[in-house]
KOLSE-310833 format. One record per residue: residue in three letters; x, z, y of N, C-alpha, C, O in turn. Coordinates in steps of 0.02 Angstrom, whole numbers, padded with zeros to 5 digits, always signed. Each point is the difference from the previous one (the first is absolute). Layout:
alaXZYXZYXZYXZY...
END
This chain:
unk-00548-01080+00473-00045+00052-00025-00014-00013-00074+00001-00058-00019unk-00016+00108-00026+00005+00007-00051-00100+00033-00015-00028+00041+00036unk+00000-00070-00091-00055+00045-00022+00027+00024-00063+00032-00031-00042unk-00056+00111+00041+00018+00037-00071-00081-00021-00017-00049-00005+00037unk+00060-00007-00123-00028-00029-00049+00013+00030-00042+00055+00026-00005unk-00114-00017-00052+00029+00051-00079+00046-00044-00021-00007-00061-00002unk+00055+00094-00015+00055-00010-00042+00066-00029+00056+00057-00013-00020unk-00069+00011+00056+00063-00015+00060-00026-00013+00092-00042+00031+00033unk+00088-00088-00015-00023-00006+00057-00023-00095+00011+00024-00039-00040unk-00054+00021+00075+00007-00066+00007+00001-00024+00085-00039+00036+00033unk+00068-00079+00001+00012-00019+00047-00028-00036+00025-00015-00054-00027unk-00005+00075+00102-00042-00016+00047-00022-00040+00047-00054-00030+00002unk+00121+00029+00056+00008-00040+00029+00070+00017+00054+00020+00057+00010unk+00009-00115+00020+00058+00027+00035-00023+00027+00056-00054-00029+00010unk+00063+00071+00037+00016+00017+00065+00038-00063+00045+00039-00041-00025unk-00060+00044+00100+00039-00059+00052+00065+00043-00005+00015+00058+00012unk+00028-00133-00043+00072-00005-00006+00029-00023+00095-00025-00037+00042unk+00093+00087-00041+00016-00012+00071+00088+00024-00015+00015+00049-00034unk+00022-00083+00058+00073+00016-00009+00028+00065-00003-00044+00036+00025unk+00093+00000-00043+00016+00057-00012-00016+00069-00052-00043-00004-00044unk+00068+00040+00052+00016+00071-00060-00061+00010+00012-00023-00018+00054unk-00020+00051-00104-00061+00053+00023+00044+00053-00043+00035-00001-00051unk-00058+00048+00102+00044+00066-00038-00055+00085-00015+00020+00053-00024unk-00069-00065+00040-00049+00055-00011-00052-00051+00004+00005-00056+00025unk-00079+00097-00064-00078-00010+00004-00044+00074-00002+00009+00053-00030unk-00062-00078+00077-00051+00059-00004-00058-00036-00019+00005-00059+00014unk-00055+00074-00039-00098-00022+00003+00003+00029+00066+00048+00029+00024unk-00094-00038-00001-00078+00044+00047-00036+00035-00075-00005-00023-00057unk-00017+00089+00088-00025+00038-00068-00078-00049+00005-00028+00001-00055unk-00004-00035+00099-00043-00029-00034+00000-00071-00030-00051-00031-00014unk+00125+00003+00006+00029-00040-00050-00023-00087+00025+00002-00052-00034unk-00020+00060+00098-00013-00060+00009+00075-00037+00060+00009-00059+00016unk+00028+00112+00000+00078-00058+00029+00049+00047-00055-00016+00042-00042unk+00077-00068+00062+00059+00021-00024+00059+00010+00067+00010-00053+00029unk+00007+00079-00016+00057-00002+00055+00075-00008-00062+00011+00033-00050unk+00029-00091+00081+00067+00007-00014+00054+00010+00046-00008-00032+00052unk+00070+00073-00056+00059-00008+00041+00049-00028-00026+00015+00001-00059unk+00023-00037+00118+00045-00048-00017+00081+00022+00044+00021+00058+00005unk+00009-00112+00020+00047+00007+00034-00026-00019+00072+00005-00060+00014unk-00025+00092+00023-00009-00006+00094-00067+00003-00008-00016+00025+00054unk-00040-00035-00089-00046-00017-00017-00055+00047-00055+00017+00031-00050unk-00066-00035+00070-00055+00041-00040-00077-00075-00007-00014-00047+00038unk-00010+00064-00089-00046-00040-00006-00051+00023-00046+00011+00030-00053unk-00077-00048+00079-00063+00024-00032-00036-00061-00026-00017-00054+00025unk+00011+00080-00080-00010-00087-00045-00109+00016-00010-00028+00054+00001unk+00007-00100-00008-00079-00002-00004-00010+00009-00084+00000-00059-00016unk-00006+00091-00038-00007+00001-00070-00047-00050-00015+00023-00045-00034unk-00094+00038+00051-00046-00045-00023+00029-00072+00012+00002-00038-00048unk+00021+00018+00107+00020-00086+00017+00089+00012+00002+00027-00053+00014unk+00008+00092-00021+00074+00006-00047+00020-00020+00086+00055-00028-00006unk-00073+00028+00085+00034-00034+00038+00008+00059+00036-00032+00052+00005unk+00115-00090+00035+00007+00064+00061-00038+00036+00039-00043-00041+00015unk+00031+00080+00008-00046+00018+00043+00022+00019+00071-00030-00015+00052unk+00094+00056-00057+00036+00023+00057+00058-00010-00016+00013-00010-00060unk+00049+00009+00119+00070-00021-00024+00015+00040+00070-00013-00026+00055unk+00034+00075-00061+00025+00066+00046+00105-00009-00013+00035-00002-00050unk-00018-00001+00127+00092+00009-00015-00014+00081+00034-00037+00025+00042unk+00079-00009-00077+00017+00097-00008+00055+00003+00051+00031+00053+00004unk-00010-00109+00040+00042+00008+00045-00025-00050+00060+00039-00037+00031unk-00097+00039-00021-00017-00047+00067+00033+00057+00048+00046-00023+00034unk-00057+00093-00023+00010+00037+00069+00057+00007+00003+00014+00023+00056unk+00038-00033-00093+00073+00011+00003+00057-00055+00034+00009-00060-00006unk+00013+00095+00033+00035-00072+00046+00068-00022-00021+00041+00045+00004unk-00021-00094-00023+00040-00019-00016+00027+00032-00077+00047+00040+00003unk-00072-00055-00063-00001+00042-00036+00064-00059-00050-00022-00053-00022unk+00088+00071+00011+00037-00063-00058-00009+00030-00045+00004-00047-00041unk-00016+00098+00005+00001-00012-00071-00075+00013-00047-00042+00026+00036unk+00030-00032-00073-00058-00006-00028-00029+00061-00018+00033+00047-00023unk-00093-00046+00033-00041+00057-00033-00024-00003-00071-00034-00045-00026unk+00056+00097+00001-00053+00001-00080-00034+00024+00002+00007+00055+00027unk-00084-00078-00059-00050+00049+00002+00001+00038-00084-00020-00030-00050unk+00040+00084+00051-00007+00041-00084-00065+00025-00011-00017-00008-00058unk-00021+00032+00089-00057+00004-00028-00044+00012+00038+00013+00020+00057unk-00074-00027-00078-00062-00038+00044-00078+00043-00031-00020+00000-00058unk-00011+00031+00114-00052+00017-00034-00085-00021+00034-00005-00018+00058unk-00036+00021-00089-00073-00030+00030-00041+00070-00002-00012+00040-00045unk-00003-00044+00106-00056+00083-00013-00057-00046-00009-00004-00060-00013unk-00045+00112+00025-00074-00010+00009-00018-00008+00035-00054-00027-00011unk+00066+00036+00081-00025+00000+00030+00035-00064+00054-00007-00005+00061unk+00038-00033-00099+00033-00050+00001+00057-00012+00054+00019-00055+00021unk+00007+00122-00004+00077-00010+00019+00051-00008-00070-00008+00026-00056unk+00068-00077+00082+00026-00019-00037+00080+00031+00015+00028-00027+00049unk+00013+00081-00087+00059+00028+00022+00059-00022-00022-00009-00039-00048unk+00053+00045+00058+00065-00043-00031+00079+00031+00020+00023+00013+00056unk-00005-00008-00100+00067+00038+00009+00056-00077-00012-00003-00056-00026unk+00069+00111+00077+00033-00087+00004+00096+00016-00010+00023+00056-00011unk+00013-00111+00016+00061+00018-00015+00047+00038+00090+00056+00022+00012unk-00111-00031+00024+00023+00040+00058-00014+00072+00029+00008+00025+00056unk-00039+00006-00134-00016+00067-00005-00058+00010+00051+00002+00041+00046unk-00069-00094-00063-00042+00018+00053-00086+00036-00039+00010+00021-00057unk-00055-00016+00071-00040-00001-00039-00060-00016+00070-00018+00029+00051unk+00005-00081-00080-00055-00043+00049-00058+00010-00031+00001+00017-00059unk-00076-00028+00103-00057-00005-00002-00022-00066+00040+00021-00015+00056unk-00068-00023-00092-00022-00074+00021-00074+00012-00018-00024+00034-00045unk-00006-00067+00091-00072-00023+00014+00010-00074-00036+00020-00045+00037unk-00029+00033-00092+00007-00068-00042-00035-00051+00022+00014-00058-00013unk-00085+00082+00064-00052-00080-00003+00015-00031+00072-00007-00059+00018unk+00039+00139+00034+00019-00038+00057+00068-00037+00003+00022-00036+00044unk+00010+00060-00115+00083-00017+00010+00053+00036+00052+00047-00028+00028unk-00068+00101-00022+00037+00039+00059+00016+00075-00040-00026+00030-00047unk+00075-00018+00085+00039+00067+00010-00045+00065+00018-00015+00017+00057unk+00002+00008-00102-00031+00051+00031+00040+00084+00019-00011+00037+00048unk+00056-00029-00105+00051+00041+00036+00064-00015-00056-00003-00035-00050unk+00065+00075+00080+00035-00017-00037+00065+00066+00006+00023+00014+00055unk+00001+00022-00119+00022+00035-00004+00084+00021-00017+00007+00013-00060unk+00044-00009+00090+00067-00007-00050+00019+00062-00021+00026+00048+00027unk-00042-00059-00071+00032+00066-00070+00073+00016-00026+00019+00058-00006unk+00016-00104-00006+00064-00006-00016+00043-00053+00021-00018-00058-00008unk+00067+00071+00032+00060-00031+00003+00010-00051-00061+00036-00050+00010unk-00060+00058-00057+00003-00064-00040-00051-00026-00027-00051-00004+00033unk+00053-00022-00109-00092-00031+00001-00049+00060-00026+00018+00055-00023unk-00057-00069+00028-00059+00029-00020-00036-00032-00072-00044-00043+00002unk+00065+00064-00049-00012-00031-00064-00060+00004-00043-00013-00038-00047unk-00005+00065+00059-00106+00037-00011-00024+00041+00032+00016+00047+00036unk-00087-00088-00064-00049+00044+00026-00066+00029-00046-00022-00027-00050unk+00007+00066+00069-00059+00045-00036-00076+00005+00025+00001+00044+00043unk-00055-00063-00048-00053+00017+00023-00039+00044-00053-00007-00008-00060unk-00015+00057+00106-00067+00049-00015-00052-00035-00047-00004-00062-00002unk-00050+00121-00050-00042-00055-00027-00069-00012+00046-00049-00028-00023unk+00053+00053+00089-00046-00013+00029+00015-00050+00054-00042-00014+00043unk+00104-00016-00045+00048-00055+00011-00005-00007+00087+00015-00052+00030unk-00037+00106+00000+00010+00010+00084+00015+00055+00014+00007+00011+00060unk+00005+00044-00107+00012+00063+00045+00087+00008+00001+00021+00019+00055unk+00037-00032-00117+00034+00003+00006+00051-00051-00010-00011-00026-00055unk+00061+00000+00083+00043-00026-00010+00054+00003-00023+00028-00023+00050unk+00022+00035-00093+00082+00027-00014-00005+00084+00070-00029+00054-00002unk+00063-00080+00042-00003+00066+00047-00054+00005+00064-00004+00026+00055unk-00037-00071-00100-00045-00012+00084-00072-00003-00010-00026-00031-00047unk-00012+00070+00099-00062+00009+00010-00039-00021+00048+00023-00023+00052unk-00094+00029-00067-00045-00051+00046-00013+00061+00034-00005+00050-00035unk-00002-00043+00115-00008+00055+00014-00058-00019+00065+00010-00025+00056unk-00079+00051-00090-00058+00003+00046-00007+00047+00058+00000+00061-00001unk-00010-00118+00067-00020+00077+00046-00064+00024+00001-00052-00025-00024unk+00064+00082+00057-00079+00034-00005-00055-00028+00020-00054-00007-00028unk+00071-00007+00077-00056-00028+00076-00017-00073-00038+00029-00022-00050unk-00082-00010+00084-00005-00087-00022+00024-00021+00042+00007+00024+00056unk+00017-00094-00082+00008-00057+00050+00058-00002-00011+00025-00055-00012unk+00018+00113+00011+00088+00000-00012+00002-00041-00051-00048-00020-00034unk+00120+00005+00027+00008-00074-00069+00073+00053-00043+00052+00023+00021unk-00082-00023-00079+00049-00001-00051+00054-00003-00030-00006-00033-00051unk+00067+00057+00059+00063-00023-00006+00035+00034-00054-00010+00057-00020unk+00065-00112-00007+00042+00031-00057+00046+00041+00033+00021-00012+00056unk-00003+00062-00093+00049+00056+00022+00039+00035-00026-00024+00055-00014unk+00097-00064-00006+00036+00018-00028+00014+00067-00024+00034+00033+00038unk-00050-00008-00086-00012+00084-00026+00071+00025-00005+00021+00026+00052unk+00025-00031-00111+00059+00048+00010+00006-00028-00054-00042-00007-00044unk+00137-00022+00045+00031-00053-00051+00039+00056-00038+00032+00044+00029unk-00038-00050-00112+00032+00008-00051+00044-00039-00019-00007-00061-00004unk+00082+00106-00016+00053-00024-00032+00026+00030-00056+00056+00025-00004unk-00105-00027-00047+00013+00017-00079+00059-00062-00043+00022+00013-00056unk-00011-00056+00079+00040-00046-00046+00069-00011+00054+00006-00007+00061unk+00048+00011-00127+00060-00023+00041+00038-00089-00011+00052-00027+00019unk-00101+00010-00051-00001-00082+00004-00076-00036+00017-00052+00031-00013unk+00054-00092+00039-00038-00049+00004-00068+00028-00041-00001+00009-00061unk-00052+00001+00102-00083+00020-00023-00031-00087-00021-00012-00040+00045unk+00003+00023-00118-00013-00048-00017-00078-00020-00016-00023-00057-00004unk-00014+00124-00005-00060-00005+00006-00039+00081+00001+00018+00056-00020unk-00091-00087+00063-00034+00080-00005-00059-00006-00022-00028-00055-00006unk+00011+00097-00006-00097+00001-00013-00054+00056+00023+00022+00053+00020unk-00046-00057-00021-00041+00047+00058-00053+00045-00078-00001-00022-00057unk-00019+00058+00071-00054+00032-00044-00065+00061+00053-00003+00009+00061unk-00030+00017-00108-00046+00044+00048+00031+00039+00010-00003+00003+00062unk+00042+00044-00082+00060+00070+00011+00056-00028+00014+00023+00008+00056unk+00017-00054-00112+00061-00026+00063+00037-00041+00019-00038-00048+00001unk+00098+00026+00021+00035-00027+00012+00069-00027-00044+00051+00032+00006unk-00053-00099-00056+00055-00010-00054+00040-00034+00016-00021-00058+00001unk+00065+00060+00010+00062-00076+00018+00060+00017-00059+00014+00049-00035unk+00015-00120+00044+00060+00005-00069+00040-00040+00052-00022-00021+00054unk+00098+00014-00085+00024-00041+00034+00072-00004-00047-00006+00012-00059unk+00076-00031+00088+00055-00012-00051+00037+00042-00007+00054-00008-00029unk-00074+00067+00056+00029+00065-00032-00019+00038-00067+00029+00047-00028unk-00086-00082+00012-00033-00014-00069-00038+00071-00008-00006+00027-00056unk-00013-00005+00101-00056+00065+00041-00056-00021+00007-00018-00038+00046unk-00031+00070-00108-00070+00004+00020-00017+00044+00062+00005+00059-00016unk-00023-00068+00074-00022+00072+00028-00065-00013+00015-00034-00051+00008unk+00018+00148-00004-00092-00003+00013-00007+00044+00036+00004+00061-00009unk-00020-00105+00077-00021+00068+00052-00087+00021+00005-00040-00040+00025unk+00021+00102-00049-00053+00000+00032-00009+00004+00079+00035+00024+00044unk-00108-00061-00043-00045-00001+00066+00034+00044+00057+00036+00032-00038unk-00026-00016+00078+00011+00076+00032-00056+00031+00007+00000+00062+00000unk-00062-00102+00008-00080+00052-00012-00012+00021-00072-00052+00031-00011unk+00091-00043-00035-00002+00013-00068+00033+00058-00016-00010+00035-00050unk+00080-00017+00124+00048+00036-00022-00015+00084+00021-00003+00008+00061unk-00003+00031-00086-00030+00077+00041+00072+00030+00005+00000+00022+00058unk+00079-00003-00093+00056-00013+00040+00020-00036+00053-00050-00036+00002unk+00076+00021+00033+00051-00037+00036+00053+00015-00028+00014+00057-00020unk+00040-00135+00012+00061+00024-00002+00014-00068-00041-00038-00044-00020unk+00111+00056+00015+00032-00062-00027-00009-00013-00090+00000-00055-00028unk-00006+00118-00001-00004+00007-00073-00073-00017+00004-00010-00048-00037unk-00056+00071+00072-00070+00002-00025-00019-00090+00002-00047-00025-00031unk+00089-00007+00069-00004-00076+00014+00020-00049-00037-00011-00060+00011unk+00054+00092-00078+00081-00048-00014-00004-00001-00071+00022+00055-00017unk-00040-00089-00039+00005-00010-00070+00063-00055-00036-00002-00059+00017unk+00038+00076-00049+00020-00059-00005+00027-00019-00073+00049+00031-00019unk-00072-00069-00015+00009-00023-00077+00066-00071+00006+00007-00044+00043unk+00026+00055-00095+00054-00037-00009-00025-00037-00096+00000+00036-00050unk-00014-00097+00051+00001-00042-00047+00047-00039-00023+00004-00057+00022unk+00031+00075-00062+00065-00050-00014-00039-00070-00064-00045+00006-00042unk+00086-00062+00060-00038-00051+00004+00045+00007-00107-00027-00034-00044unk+00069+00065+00032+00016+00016-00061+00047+00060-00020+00024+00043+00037unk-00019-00051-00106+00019+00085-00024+00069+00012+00047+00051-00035-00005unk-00058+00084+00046+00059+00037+00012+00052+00039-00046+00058+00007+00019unk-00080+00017-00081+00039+00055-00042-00004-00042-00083-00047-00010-00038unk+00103-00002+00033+00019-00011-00074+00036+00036-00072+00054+00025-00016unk-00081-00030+00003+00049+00032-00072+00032-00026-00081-00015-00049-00034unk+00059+00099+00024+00036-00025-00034-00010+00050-00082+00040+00042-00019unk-00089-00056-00009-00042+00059-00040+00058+00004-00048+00006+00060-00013unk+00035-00090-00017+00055+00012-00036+00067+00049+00008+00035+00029-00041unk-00034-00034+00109+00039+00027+00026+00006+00045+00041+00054+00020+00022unk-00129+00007-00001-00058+00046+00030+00038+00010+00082+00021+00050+00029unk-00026-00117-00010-00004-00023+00055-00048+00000+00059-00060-00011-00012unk+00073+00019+00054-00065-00028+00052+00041-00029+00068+00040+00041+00022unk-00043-00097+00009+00024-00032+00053-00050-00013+00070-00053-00025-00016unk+00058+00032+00054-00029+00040+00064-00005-00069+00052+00059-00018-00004unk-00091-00031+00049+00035-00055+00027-00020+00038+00064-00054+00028-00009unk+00076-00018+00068+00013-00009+00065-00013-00064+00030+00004-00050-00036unk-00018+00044+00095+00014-00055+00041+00073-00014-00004+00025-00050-00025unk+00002+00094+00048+00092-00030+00008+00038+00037-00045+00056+00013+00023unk-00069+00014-00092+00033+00035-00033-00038+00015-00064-00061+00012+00001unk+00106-00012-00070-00029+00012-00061+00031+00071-00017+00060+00006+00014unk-00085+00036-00037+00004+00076-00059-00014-00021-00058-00047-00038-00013unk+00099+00066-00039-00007+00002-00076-00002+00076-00002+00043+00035+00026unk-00077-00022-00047-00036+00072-00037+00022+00021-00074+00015-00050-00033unk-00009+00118-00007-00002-00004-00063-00049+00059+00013+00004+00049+00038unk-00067-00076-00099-00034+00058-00013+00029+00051-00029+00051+00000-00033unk-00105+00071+00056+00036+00066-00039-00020-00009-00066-00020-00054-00022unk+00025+00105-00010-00020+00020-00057-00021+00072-00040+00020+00048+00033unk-00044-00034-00076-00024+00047-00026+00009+00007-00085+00004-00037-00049unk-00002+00097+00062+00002+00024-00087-00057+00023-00036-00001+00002-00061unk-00062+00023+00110-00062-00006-00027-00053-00050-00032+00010-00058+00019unk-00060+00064-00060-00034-00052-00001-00056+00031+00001-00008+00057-00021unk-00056-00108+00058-00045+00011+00004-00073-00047+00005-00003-00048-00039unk-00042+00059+00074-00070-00074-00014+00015-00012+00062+00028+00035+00042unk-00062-00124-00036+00025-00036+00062-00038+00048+00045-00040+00046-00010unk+00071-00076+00065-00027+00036+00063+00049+00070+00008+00015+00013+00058unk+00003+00015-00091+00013+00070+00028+00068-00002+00030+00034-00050-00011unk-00008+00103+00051+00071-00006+00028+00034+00049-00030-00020+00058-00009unk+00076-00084-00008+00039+00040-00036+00071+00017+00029+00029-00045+00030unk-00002+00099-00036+00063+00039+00023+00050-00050-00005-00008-00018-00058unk+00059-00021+00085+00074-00043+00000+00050+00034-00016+00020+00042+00041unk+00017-00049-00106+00063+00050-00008+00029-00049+00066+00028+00038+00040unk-00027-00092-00020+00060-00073+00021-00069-00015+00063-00058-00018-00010unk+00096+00034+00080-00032-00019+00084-00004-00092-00011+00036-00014-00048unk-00053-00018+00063+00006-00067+00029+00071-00019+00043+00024+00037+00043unk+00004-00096-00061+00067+00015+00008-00004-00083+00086-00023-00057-00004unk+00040+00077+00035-00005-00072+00034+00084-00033-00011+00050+00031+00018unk-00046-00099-00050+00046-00018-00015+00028-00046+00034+00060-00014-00007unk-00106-00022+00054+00054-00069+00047-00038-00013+00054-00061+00009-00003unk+00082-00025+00043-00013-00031+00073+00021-00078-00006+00055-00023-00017unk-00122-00016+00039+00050-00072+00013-00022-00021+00040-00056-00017-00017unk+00068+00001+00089-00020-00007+00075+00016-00090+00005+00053-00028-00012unk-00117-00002+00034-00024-00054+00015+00063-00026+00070+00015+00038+00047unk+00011-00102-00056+00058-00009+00058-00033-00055+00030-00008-00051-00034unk-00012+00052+00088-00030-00061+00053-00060+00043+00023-00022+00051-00026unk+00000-00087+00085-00070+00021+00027-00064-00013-00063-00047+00040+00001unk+00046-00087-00044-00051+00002-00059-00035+00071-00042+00021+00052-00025unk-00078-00082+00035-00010+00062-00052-00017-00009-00062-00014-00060-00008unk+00010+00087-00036+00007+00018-00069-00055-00033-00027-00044+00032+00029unk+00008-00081-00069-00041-00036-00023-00036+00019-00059-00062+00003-00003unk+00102+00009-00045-00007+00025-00061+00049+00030-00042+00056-00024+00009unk-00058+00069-00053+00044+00036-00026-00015+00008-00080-00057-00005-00023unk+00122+00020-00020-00014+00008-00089+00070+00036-00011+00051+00011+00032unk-00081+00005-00110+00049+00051-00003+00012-00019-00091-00041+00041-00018unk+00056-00060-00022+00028-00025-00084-00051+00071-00005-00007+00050+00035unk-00030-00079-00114-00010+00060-00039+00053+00036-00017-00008+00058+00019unk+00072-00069-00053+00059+00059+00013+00063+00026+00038+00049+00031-00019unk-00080-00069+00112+00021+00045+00028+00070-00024+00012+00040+00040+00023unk-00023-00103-00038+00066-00038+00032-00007-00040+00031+00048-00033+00020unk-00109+00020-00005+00002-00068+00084-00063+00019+00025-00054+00017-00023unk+00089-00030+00100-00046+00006+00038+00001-00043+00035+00055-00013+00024unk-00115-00034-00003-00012-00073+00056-00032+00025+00062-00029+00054+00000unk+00034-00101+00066-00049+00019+00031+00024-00057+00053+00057-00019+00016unk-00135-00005+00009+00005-00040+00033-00015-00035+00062-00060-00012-00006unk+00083-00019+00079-00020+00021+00045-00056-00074+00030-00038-00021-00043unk+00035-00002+00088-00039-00037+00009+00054-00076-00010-00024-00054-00017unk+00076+00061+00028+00060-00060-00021+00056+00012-00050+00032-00048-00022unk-00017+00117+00000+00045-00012-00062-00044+00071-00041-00046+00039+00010unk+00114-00065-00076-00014+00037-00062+00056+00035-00015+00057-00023+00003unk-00079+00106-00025+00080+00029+00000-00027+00044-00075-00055+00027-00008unk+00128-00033-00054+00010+00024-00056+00053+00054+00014+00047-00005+00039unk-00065+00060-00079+00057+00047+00001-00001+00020-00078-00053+00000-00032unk+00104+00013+00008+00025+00041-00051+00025+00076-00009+00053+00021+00024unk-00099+00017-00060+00000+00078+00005+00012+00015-00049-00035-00024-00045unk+00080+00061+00030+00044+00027-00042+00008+00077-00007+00003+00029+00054unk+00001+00007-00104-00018+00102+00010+00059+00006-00062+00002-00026-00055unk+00044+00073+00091+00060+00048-00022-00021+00064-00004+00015+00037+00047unk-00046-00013-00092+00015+00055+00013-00084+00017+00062-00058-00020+00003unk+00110+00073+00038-00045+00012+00048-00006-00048+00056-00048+00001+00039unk+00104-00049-00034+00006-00054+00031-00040-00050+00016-00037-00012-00048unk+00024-00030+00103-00021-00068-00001+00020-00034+00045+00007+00016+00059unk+00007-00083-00097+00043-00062+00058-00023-00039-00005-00021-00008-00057unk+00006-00042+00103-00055-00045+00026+00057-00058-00014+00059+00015+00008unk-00076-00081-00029+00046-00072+00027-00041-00063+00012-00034-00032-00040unk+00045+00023+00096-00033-00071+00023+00005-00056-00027+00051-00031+00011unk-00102+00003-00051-00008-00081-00049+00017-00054+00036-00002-00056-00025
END
């Protein structure tokens, strides 16, 4: 543990050290345990005296289980159930002080990689709700609402808000679903946002040579800007005697994708590069012509 202090942080004290990965942490929102997940294992550490408190295996009910469980992520409500998503696509609920199972859910065929809590940190879960009965005396149970499949790779993280629902993952897809009590459509569009951030410039140019180069995942475009015979003040659009000419195709060879891309200020080399090699070409213009040669 760490105390923040003006001007940085200063350090606290260790947590009980115990063999293996910790691979997620939650607080308790009233900041007095910490729950960690590990490999087979979940543990709720005491913050004031830094010692274990509970040491829960995420596979006591399973019989004969050979290969290992991961726990990816781990959350602490308030009301002090403790939930945990695992590499056997489950999403469990634990009673932390008795050390027991309180229900347990399988979601996917593979892991279950986050999770999301509500800011009132009991009503919702990723796809799951606390669902009160009417009458007293009945008991409480989580209950699986209706699973979304907005991403076509691995969901790497989510976050919950008052309106809605954010997850990202390695399809490099922000998506934002609102609430469905938020939503007065139904339907797949009133649910579905999705922003694409490229982590750098996609489009280059070659201002000498009034270039512009285009990067693809698996394929580069060289462009020639049009042109005009008018002149006028920035901003305005003006008539093209000369369309935009698209001048080359150069298609990425292997399953890799495209890393980064450049283009020469005048328009005779082009690089681009993938996550293990580097490829030069030489561009050359006849005329109306263009021929590409590999460096």
């Amino acid at each position: 543990l760490f105390q923040v202090i003006p001007g940085g942080i200063q350090f606290e004290r260790n947590l009980d050290r115990r063999k293996g990965r910790i691979l997620c942490l939650s607080w308790h929102p009233s900041d007095t345990h910490i729950a960690a997940g590990s490999i087979d294992f979940l543990r709720v550490f005491d913050v004031c005296s830094g010692q274990t408190v509970q040491r829960i295996m995420v596979n006591y009910h399973v019989q004969k289980v050979k290969r290992e469980c991961i726990v990816w992520s781990i959350a602490f409500l308030s009301c002090g159930t403790v939930v945990t998503s695992d590499s056997f696509g489950r999403v469990q609920f634990w009673d932390w002080e008795r050390g027991t199972l309180v229900e347990s859910h399988t979601v996917s065929t593979s892991s279950v990689l986050s999770l999301a809590v509500s800011e009132v940190g009991a009503a919702r879960l990723s796809a799951f709700e606390l669902a009160g009965a009417e009458r007293r005396g009945l008991e409480k149970r989580w209950v699986r609402t209706k699973p979304f499949q907005h991403h076509t790779h691995d969901v790497r993280a989510v976050a919950h808000s008052s309106m809605a629902l954010i997850s990202g993952g390695l399809d490099a897809q922000l998506v934002i679903r609102p609430l469905m009590e938020k939503v007065q459509k139904k339907g797949y569009d009133a649910v579905l946002r999705k922003f694409t951030f490229p982590h750098r410039r996609l489009v280059s140019c070659a201002r000498k040579a009034r270039l512009l180069l285009f990067q693809f995942s698996q394929h580069l475009e060289l462009w020639r800007l049009g042109s005009t015979e008018e002149t006028g003040k920035d901003g305005e659009v003006l008539p093209l005697c000369r369309m935009p000419e698209h001048l080359v195709q150069l298609k990425s060879k292997g399953p890799e994708h495209i890393y980064c891309s450049c283009v020469s200020p005048c328009g005779s080399w082009v690089a681009y590069s993938t996550a293990s090699r580097f490829h030069l070409y030489r561009v050359q213009y006849e005329g109306d012509g263009v021929s590409v040669n590999k460096v």
